[in-house]
C-alpha positions as CSV (number, residue, x, y, z in Angstrom):
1,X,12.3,140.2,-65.4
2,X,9.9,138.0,-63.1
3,X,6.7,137.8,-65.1
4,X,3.4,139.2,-63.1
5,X,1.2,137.0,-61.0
6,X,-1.2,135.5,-64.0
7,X,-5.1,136.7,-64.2
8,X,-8.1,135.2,-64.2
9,X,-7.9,132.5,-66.7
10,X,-4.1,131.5,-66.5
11,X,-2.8,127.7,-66.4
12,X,-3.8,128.1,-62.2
13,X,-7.5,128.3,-63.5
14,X,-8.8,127.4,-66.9
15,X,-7.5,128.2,-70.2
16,X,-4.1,127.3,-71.6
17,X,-1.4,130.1,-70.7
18,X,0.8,131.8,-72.9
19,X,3.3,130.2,-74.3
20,X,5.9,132.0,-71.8
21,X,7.5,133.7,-74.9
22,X,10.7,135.6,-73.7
23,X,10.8,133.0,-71.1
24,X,13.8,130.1,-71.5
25,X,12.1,127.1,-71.0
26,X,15.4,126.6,-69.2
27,X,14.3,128.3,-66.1
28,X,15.8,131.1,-64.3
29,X,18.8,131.9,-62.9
30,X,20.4,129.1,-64.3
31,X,21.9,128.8,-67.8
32,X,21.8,125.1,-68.3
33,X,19.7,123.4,-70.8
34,X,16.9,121.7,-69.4
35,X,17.1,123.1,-65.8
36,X,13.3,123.8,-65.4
37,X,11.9,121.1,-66.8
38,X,14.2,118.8,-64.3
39,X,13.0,120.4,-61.7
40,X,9.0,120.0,-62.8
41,X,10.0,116.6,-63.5
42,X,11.2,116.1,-60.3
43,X,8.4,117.4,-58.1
44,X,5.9,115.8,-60.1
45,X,7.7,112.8,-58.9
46,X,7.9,113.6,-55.8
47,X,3.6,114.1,-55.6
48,X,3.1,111.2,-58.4
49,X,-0.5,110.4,-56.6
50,X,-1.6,114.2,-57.2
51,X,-3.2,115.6,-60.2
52,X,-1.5,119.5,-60.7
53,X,-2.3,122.4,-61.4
54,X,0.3,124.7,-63.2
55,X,0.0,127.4,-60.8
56,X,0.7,124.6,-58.0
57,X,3.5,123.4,-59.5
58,X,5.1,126.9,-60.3
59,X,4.9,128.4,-56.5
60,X,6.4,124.6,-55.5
61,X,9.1,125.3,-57.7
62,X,9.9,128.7,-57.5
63,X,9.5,129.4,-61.2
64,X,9.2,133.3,-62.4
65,X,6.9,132.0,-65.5
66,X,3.6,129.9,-65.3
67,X,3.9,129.9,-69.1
68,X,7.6,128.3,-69.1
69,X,6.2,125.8,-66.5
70,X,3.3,124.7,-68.9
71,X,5.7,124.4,-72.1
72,X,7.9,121.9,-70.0
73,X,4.9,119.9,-68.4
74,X,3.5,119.4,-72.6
75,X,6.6,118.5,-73.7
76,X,6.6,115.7,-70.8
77,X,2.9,115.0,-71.7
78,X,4.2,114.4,-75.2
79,X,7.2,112.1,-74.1
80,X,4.5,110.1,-72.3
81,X,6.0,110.9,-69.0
82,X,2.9,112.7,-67.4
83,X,-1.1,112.7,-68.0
84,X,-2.5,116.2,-69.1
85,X,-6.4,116.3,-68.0
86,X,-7.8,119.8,-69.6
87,X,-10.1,122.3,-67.9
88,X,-8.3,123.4,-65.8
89,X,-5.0,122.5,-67.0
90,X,-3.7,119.5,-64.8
91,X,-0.5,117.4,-64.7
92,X,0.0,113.9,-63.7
93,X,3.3,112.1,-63.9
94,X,3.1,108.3,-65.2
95,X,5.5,105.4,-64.5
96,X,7.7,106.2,-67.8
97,X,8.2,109.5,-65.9
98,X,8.8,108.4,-62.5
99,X,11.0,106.1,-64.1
100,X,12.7,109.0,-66.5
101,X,13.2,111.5,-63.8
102,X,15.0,109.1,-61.5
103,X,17.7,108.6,-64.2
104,X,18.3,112.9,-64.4
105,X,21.3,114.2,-63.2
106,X,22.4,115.4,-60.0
107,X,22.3,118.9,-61.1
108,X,19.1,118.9,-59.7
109,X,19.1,116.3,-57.0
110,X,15.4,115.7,-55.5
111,X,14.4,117.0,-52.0
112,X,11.8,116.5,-49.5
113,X,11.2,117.6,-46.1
114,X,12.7,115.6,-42.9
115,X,11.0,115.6,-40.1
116,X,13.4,113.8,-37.9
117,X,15.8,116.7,-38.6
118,X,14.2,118.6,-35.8
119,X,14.8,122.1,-37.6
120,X,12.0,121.6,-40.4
121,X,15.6,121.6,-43.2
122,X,15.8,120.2,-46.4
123,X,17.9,116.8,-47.1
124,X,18.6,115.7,-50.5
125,X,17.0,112.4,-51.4
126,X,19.6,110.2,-53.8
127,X,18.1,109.0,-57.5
128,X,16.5,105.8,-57.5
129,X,19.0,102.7,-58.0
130,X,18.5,100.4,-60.7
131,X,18.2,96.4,-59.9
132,X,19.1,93.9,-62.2
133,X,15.7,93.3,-63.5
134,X,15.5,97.2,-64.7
135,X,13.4,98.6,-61.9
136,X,14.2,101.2,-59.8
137,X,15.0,101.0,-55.7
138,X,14.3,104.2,-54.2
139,X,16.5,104.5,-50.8
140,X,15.1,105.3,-47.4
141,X,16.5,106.6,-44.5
142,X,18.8,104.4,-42.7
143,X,20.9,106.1,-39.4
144,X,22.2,108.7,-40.3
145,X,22.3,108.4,-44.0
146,X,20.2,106.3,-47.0
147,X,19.7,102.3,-46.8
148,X,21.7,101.4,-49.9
149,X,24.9,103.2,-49.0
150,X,25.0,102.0,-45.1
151,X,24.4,98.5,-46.0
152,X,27.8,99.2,-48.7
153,X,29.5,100.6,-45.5
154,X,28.5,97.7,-43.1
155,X,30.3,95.3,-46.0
156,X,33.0,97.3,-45.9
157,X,33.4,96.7,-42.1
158,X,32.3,92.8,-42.5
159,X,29.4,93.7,-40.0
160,X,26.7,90.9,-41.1
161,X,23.1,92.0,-41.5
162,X,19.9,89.8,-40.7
163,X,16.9,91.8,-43.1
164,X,13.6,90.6,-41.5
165,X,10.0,91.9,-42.1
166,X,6.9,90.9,-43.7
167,X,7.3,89.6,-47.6
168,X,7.3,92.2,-50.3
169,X,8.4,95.1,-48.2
170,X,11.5,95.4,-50.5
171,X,14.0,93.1,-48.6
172,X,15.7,91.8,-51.7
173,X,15.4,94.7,-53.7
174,X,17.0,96.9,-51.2
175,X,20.1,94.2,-51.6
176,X,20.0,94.0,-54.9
177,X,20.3,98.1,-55.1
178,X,22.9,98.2,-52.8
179,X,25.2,95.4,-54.3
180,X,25.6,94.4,-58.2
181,X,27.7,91.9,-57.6
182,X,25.4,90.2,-55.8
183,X,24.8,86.2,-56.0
184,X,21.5,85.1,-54.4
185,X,20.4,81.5,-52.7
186,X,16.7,81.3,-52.3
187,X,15.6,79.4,-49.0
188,X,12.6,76.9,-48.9
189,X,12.7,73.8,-46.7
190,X,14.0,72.1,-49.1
191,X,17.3,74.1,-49.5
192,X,19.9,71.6,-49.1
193,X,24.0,71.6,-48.5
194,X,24.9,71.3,-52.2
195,X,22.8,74.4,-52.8
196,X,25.4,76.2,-51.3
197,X,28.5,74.0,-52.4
198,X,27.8,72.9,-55.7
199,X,27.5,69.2,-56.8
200,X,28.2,67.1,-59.5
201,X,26.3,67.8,-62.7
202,X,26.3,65.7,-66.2
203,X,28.7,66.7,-69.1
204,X,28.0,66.2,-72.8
205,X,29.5,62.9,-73.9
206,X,29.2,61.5,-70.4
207,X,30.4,61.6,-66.7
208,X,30.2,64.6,-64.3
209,X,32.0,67.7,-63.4
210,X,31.5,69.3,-60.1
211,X,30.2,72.7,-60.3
212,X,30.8,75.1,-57.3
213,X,28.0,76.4,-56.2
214,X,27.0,80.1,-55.5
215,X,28.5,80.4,-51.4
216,X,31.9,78.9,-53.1
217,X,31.9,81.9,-55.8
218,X,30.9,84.7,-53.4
219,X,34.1,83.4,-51.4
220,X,36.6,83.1,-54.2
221,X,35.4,86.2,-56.0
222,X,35.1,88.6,-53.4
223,X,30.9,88.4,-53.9
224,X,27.9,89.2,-51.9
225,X,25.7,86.7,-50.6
226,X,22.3,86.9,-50.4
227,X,20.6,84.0,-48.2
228,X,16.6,84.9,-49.0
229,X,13.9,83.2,-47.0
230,X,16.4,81.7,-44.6
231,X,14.6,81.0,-41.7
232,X,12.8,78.2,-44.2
233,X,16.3,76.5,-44.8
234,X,16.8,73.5,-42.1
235,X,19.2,74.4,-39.6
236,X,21.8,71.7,-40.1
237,X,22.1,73.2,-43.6
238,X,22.6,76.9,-42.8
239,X,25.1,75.3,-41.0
240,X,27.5,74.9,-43.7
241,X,27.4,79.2,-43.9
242,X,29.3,79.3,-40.0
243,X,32.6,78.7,-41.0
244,X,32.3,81.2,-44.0
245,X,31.4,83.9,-41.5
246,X,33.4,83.6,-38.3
247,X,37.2,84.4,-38.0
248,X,38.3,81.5,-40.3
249,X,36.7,82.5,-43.8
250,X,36.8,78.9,-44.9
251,X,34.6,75.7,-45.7
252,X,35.6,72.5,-46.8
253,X,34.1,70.8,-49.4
254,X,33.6,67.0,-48.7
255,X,31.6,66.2,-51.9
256,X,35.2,67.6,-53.7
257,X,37.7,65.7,-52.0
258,X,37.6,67.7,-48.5
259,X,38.5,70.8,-51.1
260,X,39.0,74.2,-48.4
261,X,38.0,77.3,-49.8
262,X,38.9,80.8,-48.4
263,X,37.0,83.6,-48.7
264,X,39.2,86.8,-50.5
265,X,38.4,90.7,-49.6
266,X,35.0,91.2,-50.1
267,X,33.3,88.4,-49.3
268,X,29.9,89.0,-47.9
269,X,27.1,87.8,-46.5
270,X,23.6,89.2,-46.1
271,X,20.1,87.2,-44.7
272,X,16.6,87.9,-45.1
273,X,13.8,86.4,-43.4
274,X,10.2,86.7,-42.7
275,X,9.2,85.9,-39.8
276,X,5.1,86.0,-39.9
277,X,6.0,82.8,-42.7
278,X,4.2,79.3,-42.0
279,X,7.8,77.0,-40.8
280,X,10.1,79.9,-40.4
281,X,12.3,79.0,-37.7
282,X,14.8,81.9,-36.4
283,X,17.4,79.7,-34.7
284,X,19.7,81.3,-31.5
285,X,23.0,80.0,-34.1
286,X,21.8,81.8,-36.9
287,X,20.6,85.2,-35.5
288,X,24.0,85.1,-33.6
289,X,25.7,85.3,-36.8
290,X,24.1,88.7,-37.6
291,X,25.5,92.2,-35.6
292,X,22.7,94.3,-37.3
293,X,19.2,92.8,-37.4
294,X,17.1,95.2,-39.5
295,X,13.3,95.7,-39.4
296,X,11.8,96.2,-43.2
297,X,8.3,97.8,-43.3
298,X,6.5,98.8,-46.2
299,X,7.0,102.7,-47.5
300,X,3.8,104.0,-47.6
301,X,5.0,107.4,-48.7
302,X,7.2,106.5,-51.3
303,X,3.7,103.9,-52.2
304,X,1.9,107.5,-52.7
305,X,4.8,108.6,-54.6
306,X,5.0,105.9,-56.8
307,X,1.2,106.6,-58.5
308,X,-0.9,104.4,-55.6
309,X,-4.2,105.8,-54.5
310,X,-4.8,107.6,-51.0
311,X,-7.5,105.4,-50.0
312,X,-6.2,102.1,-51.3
313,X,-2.6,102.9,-49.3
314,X,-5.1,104.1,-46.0
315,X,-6.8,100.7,-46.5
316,X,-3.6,99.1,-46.3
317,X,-1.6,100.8,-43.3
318,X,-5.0,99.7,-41.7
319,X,-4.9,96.1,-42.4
320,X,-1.7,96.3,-41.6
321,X,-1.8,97.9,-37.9
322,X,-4.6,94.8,-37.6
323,X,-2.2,91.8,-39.1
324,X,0.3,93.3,-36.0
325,X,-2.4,93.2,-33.7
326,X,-3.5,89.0,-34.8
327,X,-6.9,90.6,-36.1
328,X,-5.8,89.3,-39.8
329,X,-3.4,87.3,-41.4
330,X,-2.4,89.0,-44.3
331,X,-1.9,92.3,-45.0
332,X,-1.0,94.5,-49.0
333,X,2.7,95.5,-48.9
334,X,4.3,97.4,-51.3
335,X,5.2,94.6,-54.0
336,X,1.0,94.0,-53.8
337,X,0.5,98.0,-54.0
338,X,2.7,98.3,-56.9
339,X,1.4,95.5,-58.4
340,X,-2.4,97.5,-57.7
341,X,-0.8,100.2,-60.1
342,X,-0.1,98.2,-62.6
343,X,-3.4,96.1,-62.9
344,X,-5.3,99.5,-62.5
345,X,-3.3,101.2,-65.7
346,X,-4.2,97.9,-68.0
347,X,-7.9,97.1,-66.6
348,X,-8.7,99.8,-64.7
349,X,-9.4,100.8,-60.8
350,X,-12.7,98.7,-60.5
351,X,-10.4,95.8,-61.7
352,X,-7.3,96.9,-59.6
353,X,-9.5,96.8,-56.4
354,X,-10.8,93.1,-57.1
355,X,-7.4,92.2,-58.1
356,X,-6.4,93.6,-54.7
357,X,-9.1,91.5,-52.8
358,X,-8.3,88.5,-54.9
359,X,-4.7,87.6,-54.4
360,X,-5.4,87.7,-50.7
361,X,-5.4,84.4,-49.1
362,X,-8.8,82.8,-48.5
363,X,-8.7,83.3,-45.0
364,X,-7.9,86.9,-45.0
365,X,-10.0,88.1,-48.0
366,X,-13.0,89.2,-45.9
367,X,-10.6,91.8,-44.1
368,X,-9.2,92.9,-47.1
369,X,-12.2,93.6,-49.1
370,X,-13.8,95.1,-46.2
371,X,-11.2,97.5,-45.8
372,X,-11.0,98.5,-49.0
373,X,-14.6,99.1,-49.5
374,X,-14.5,101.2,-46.3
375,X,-11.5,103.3,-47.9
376,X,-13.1,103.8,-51.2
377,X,-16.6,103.7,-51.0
378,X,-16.9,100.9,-53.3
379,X,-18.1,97.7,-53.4
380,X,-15.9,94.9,-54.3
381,X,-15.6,91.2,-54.9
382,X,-12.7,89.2,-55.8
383,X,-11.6,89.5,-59.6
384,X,-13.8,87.1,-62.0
385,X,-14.7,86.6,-65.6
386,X,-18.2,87.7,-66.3
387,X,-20.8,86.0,-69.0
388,X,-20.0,86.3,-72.4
């Protein structure tokens, strides 16, 4: 039976509801353990920059019973996964959480809204995809379907992509999701041939043995490649990658003896760039090379979603509109903003904010700091010890 909408003094106002006895905390109309408590799970993720109310949460979900609602929200206050802030009764999901509830299963996949849809529907969002470091890559929309799953399909077809955008917009984490057997070459100007290769390294006991380097393994076994930064790498180098990519699938090895490798099925290679990088140079030979150029901004929802503050992610999509428009040089992107969240849950937000201004560049710190005092009404320097 659906419970009655609670009086004065239920978990939507102040004191703690009742314990929802005769309620499963399993939810209703569905038998299976744990149902509700995915689905409050979930949402909180969904709003992790929002402190909520049970009430809230229980009309967002559809749940018959505040008082099963508030059983499942302590239980995840208890796990560590959410923040419970008394009088009123409010909920606030924490890293551990975000990070708990993308690993539920699909029996209650996570939704939002689409506004490209055109008919105000629902689309289901996938679960986050763990990298190889242990973090979580949440996918965004790409075509007609989710980043991590067209890049598979563009493999599938051999159809090269060239990733470009400012740094720490999630470039290489995107990959990274996308493709576990990935091996990775990261560019700087000082990249060289053998990188690429492999060269002749020292044995125990004396002389060398030539190890093949990671563009050689990619071929042989069928790998990913990922070139990162490659607009730093001189041209004559990236050179060596041509051969690999066209119709022949080879290169020839002239450190080895003239050794010819062929690439097997599988073999793939992906670029990333950033083009806003002091000596990036996007040659005509190696853009060619690339069928599907894609543009990688920051995700200032999912950056709301992932625990950072209105005004601090406002402060940033304006700094941002002014590094496109030459007003600044620098600009927070999400690695920066995540990196925010972090600082602020050890030291706390007066910290967070000077950390923000801090690890801008000298000559863009001025623009930062402004912004973010404008955003947040608070005055800030760059991070410093004080006296003892």
């Amino acid at each position: 039976m659906t419970a009655p909408h609670p009086p004065a003094g239920s978990p939507q106002n102040d004191p703690a509801p009742a314990s929802g006895a005769g309620t499963p905390a399993t939810g209703a109309g569905s038998g299976r353990s744990g149902y509700l408590y995915r689905k409050v799970a979930l949402h909180l993720a969904d709003h992790a920059d929002q402190v909520l109310k049970v009430g809230e949460i229980t009309r967002a979900i559809g749940a018959p019973s505040s008082g099963a609602v508030f059983e499942a929200l302590k239980k995840m206050a208890a796990a560590g996964h959410a923040t419970h802030h008394r009088t009123p009764h409010r909920f606030q999901i924490t890293q551990a959480g975000i990070d708990a509830a993308g690993a539920l299963p699909p029996a209650a996949p996570r939704t939002r809204s689409s506004g490209s849809s055109g008919g105000g529907g629902r689309q289901s969002r996938p679960a986050p995809v763990p990298r190889p470091n242990g973090t979580l890559y949440h996918p965004r929309r790409l075509g007609k379907g989710w980043d991590v799953e067209e890049l598979r399909r563009l493999r599938a077809q051999q159809v090269p992509v060239l990733l470009y955008g400012p740094p720490g917009t999630g470039k290489t984490a995107m990959v990274e999701a996308a493709f576990p057997d990935l091996l990775t070459v990261a560019g700087t100007g000082d990249t060289v041939v053998d990188d690429f290769l492999g060269s002749y390294n020292p044995v125990p006991g004396g002389g060398y043995q030539f190890v093949h380097g990671p563009l050689v393994t990619a071929m042989r076994e069928g790998r990913v490649l990922l070139v990162d930064d490659a607009t730093l790498i001189p041209p004559r180098v990236l050179a060596v990658l041509y051969p690999a990519m066209d119709g022949r699938g080879t290169v020839t090895i002239p450190a080895h003896g003239n050794e010819t490798v062929q690439a097997v099925d599988g073999f793939y290679i992906v670029a990333g760039h950033n083009p806003g990088v002091h000596g990036a140079v996007l040659t005509e030979a190696l853009a060619s090379r690339f069928t599907v150029h894609l543009h990688v901004t920051t995700d200032w929802d999912l950056a709301r979603q992932l625990g950072v503050p209105k005004p601090v992610v406002a402060a940033a999509i304006d700094l941002n509109a002014d590094l496109a428009a030459g007003k600044t040089v620098w600009a927070p992107q999400l690695r920066e903003l995540l990196g925010f969240v972090k600082v602020r849950d050890q030291l706390g937000m007066s910290a967070a904010l000077a950390n923000l201004a801090g690890i801008a560049p000298q000559d863009a710190r001025d623009d930062v700091t402004a912004a973010l005092s404008r955003y947040t009404g608070t005055p800030i320097t760059a991070l410093a010890l004080g006296k003892r």
